[in-house]
C-alpha positions as a Python dict, from the first residue, in 0.01 Angstrom:
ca = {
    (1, 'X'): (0, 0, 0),
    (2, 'X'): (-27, 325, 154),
    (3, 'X'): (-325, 391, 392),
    (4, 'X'): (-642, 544, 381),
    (5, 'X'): (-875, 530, 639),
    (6, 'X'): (-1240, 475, 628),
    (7, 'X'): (-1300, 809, 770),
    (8, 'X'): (-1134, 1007, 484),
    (9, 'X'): (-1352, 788, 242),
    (10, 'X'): (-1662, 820, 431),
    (11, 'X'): (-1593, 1204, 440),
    (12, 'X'): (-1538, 1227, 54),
    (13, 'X'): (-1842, 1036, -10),
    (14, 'X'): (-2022, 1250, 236),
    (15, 'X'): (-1935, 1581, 65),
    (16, 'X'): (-2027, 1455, -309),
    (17, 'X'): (-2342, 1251, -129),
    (18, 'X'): (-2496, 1447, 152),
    (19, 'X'): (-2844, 1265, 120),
    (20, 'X'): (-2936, 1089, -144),
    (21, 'X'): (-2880, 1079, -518),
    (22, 'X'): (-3229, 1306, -622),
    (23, 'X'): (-3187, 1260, -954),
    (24, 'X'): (-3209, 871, -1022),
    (25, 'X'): (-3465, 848, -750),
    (26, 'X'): (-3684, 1127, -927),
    (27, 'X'): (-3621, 939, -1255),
    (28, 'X'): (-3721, 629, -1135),
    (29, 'X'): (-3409, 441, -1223),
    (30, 'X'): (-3230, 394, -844),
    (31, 'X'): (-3306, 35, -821),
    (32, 'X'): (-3224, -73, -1216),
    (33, 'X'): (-2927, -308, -1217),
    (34, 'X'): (-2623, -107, -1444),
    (35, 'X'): (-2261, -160, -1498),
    (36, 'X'): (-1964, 75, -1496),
    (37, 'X'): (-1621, 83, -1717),
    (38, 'X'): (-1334, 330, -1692),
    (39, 'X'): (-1074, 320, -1979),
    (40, 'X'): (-713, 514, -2038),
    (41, 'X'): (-776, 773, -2295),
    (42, 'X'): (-364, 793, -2369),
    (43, 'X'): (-103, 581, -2192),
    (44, 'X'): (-121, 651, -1833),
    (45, 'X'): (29, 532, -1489),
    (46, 'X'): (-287, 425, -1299),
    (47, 'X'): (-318, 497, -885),
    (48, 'X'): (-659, 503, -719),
    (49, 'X'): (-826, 207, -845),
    (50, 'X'): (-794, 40, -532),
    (51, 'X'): (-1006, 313, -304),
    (52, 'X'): (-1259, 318, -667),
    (53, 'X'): (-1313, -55, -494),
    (54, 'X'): (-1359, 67, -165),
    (55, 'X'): (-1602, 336, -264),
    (56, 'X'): (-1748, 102, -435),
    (57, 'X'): (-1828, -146, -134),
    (58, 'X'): (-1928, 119, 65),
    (59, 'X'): (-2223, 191, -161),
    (60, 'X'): (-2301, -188, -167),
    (61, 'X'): (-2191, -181, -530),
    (62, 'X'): (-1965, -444, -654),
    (63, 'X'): (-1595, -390, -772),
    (64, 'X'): (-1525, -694, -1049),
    (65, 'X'): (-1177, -556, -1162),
    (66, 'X'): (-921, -288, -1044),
    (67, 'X'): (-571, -222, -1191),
    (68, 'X'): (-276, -240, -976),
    (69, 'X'): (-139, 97, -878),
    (70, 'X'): (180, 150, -1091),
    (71, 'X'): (25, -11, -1335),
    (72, 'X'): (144, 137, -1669),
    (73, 'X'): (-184, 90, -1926),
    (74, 'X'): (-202, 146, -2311),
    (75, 'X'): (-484, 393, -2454),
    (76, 'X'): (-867, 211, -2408),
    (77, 'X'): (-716, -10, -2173),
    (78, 'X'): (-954, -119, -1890),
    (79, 'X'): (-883, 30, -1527),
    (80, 'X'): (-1183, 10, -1311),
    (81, 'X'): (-1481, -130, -1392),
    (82, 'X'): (-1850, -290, -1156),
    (83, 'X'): (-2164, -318, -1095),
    (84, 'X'): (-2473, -273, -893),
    (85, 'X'): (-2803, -76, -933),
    (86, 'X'): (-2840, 299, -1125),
    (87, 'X'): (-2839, 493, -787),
    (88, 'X'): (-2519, 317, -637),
    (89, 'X'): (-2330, 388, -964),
    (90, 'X'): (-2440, 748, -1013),
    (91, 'X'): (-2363, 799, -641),
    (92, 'X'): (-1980, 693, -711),
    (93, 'X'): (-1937, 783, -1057),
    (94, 'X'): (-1778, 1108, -991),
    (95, 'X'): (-1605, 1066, -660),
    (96, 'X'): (-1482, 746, -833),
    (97, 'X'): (-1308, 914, -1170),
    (98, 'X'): (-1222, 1201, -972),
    (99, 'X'): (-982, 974, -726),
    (100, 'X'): (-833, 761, -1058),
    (101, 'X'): (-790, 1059, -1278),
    (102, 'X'): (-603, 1335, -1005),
    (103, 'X'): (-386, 1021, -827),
    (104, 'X'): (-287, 871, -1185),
    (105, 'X'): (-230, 1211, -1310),
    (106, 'X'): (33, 1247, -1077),
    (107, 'X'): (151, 914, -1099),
    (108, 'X'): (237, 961, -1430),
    (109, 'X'): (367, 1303, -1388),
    (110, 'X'): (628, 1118, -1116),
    (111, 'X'): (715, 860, -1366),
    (112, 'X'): (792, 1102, -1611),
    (113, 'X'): (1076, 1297, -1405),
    (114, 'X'): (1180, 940, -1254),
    (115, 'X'): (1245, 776, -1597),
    (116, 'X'): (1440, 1129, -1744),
    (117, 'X'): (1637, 1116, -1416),
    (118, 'X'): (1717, 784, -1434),
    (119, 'X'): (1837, 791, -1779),
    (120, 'X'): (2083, 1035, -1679),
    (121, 'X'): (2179, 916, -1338),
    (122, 'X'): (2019, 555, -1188),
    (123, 'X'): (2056, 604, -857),
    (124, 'X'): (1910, 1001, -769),
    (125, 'X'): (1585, 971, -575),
    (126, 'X'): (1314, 1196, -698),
    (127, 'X'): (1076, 1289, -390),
    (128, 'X'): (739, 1492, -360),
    (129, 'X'): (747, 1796, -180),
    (130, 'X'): (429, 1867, 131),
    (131, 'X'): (323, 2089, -138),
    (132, 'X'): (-17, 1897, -222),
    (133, 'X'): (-343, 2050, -183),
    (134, 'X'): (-471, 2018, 169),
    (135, 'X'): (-663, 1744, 279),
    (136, 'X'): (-501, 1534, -27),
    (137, 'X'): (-176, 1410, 152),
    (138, 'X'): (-244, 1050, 159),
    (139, 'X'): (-387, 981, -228),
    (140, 'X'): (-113, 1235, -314),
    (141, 'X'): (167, 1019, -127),
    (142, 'X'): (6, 727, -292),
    (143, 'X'): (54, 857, -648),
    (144, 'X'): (386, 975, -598),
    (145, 'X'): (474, 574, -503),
    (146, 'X'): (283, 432, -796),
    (147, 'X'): (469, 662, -1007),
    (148, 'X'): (803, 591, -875),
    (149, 'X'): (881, 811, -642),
    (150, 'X'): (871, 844, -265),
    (151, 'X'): (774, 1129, -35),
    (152, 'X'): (1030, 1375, 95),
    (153, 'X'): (855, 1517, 419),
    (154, 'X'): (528, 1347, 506),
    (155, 'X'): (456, 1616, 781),
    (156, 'X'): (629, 1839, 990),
    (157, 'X'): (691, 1575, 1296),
    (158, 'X'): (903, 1351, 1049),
    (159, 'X'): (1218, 1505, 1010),
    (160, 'X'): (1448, 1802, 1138),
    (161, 'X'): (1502, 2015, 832),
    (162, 'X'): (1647, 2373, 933),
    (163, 'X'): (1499, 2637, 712),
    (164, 'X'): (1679, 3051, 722),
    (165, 'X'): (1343, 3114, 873),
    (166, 'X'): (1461, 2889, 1148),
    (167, 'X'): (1812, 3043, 1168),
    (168, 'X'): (1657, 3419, 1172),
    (169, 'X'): (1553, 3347, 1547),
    (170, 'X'): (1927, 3331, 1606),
    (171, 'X'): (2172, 3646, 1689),
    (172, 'X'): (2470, 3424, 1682),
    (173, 'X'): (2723, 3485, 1376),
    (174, 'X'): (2625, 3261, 1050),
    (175, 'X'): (2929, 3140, 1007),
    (176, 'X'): (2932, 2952, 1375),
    (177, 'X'): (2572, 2905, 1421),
    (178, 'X'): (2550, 2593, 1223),
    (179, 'X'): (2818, 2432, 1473),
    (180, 'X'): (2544, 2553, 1734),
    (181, 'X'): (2250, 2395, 1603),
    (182, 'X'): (2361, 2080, 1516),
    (183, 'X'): (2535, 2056, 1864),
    (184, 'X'): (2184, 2198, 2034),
    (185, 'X'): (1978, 1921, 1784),
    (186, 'X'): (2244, 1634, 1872),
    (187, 'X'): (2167, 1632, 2211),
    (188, 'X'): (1788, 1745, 2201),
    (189, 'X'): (1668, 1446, 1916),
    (190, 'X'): (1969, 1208, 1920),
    (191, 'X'): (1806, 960, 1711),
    (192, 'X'): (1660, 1183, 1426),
    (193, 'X'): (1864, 1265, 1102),
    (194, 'X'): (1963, 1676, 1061),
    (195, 'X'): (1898, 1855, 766),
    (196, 'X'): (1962, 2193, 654),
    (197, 'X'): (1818, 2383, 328),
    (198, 'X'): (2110, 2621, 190),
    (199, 'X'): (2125, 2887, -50),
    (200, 'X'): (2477, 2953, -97),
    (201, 'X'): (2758, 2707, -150),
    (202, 'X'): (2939, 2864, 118),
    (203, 'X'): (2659, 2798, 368),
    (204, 'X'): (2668, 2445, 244),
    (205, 'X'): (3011, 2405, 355),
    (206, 'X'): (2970, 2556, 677),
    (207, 'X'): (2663, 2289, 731),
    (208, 'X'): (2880, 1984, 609),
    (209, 'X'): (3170, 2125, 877),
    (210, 'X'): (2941, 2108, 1114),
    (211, 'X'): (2839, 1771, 1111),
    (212, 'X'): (2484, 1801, 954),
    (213, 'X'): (2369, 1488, 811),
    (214, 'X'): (2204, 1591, 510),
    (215, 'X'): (2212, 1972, 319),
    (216, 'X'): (1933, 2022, 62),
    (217, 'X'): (2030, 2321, -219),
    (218, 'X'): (1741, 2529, -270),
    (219, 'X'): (1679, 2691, -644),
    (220, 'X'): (2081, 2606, -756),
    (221, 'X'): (2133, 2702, -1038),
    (222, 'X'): (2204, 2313, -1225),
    (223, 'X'): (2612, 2450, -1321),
    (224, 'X'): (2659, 2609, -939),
    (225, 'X'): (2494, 2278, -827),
    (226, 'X'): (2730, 2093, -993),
    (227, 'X'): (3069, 2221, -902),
    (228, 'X'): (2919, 2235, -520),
    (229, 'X'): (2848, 1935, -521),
    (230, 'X'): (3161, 1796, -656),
    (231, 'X'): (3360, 2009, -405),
    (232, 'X'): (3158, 1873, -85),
    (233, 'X'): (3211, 1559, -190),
    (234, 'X'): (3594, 1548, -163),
    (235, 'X'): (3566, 1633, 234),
    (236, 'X'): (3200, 1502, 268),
    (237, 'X'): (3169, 1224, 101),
    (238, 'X'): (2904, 1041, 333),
    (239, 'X'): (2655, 1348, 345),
    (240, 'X'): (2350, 1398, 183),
    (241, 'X'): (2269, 1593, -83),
    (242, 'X'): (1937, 1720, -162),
    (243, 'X'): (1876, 1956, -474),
    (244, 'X'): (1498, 2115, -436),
    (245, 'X'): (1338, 2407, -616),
    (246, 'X'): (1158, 2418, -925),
    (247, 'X'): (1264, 2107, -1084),
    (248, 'X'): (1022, 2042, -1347),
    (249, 'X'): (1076, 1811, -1692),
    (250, 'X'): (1277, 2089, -1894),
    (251, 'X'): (1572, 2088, -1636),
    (252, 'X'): (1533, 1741, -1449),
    (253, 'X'): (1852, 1624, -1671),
    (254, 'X'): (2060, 1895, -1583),
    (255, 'X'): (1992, 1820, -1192),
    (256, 'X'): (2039, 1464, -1233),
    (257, 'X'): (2358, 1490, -1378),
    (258, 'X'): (2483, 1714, -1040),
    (259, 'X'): (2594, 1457, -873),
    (260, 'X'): (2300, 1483, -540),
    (261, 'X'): (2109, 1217, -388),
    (262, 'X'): (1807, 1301, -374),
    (263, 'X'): (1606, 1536, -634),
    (264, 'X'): (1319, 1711, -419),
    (265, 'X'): (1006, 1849, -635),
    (266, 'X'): (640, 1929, -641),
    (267, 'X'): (560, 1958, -1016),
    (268, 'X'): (425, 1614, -1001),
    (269, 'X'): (90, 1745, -802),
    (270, 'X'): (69, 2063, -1081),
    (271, 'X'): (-94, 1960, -1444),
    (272, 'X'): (-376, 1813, -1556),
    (273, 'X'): (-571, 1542, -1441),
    (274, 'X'): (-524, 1199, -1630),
    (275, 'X'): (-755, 1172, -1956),
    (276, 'X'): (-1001, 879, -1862),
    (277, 'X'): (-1324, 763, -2067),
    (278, 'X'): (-1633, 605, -1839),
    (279, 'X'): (-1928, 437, -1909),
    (280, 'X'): (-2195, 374, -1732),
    (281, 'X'): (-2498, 172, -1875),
    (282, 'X'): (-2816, -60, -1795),
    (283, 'X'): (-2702, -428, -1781),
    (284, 'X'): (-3025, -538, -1949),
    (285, 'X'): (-2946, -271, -2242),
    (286, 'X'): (-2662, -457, -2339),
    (287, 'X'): (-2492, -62, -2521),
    (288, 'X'): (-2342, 134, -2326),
    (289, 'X'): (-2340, 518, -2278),
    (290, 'X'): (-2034, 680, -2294),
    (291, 'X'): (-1975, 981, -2091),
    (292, 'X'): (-1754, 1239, -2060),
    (293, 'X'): (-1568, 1274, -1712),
}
């Protein structure tokens, strides 16, 4: 399970709950004991329901059941539910859906391109892009795993990955200065993996002569993609190959079928959230009241 610290909770909770919750304490309901349910509206791939139990704890509510992340559920099946008094409840109740509906939106979104990919070639990766909203890294990273996926950059100190707005600080001739780099990269981070981003096939060829360990083809067309790849791999057959650049569901079967590694995208963090039904309702009421999230 991915990571998320205390902190990051304690600030989410802090932004949504600055003070207090003024409205059940002005109606006089804070300290009534009430119950909480959230349900799949359509079949979804559920992430978050493990941090809905930490929120929960940290209003001294209590969790009672919390679907596994990757979970694939059926429409009205349970995901979350708990319990604890009107003002706890209310105090999570947004934060709470907000988490489960955004990370399983994307989850689902990431299982989506995996299983179209997959049909058409088993072993392509499909990777998230840094592309998330900021401040959303590590529920967005999370998603992307329950879904299927795995990140392709989790931050700029990860990996070397030389961009053309790297190469424009260079005079040297393009058609030696990948030689250059990857010599000048060898020797200054040894142990690290070297990518390049290309967007030519020659300059993909001049990368893979060089000795780069991985080239990743940005906005290919899927038939150019193709034929590069199946040239590189004649004379490059360990190197690899990355395609990246708008890779959405209407073309993901065209890019798996290229022959790459690795399929790099961020249209799993853009769409809507998933569609989730809550309720939240007195305990000694015995009906609940259903509300919209």
């Amino acid at each position: 399970m991915l990571h998320i610290s205390d902190r990051v909770l304690d600030d989410w909770l802090s932004e949504d709950l600055p003070y207090l919750d003024l409205t059940s304490w002005a109606l006089d309901i804070d300290t009534q004991a009430a119950r909480f349910e959230v349900y799949a509206r359509a079949p979804t791939v559920v992430c978050g329901a493990s941090v809905a139990a930490r929120i929960f704890k940290k209003l001294e509510a209590t969790p009672e059941f919390a679907a596994t992340d990757g979970k694939l559920v059926a429409k009205d099946e349970l995901i979350f539910s708990g319990s604890g008094n009107a003002s706890a409840l209310h105090a999570a109740w947004k934060l709470v859906v907000n988490v489960l509906e955004y990370a399983s939106g994307v989850a689902t979104r990431t299982k989506t391109l995996v299983d179209a990919a997959h049909a058409i070639n088993p072993d392509v990766a499909i990777v998230s892009t840094r592309k998330s909203f900021p401040g959303t890294r590590a529920l967005s990273v999370q998603a992307v795993l329950a879904g299927g996926g795995s990140p392709h950059r989790l931050g700029l100190s990860e990996t070397v990955l030389v961009f053309d707005r790297h190469r424009a600080f260079f005079t040297e001739d393009p058609k030696i200065l990948p030689q250059t780099l990857v010599a000048k990269l060898r020797k200054k981070v040894p142990e690290k993996k070297l990518l390049a981003e290309v967007g030519t096939s020659d300059e993909a060829r001049l990368w893979a002569q060089a000795g780069i360990d991985g080239i990743q083809f940005d906005k290919f067309d899927p038939a150019i993609l193709t034929s590069t790849v199946r040239e590189l791999r004649v004379d490059y057959p360990d190197v690899l190959l990355i395609g990246t650049g708008g890779i959405d569901p209407t073309n993901i079967a065209s890019y798996a079928s290229s022959g790459v590694n690795v399929l790099s995208t961020s249209t799993v963090y853009h769409g809507k959230p998933a569609d989730l039904a809550v309720k939240l309702f007195p305990v000694s009421a015995g009906t609940s009241l259903t509300q919209k999230s």
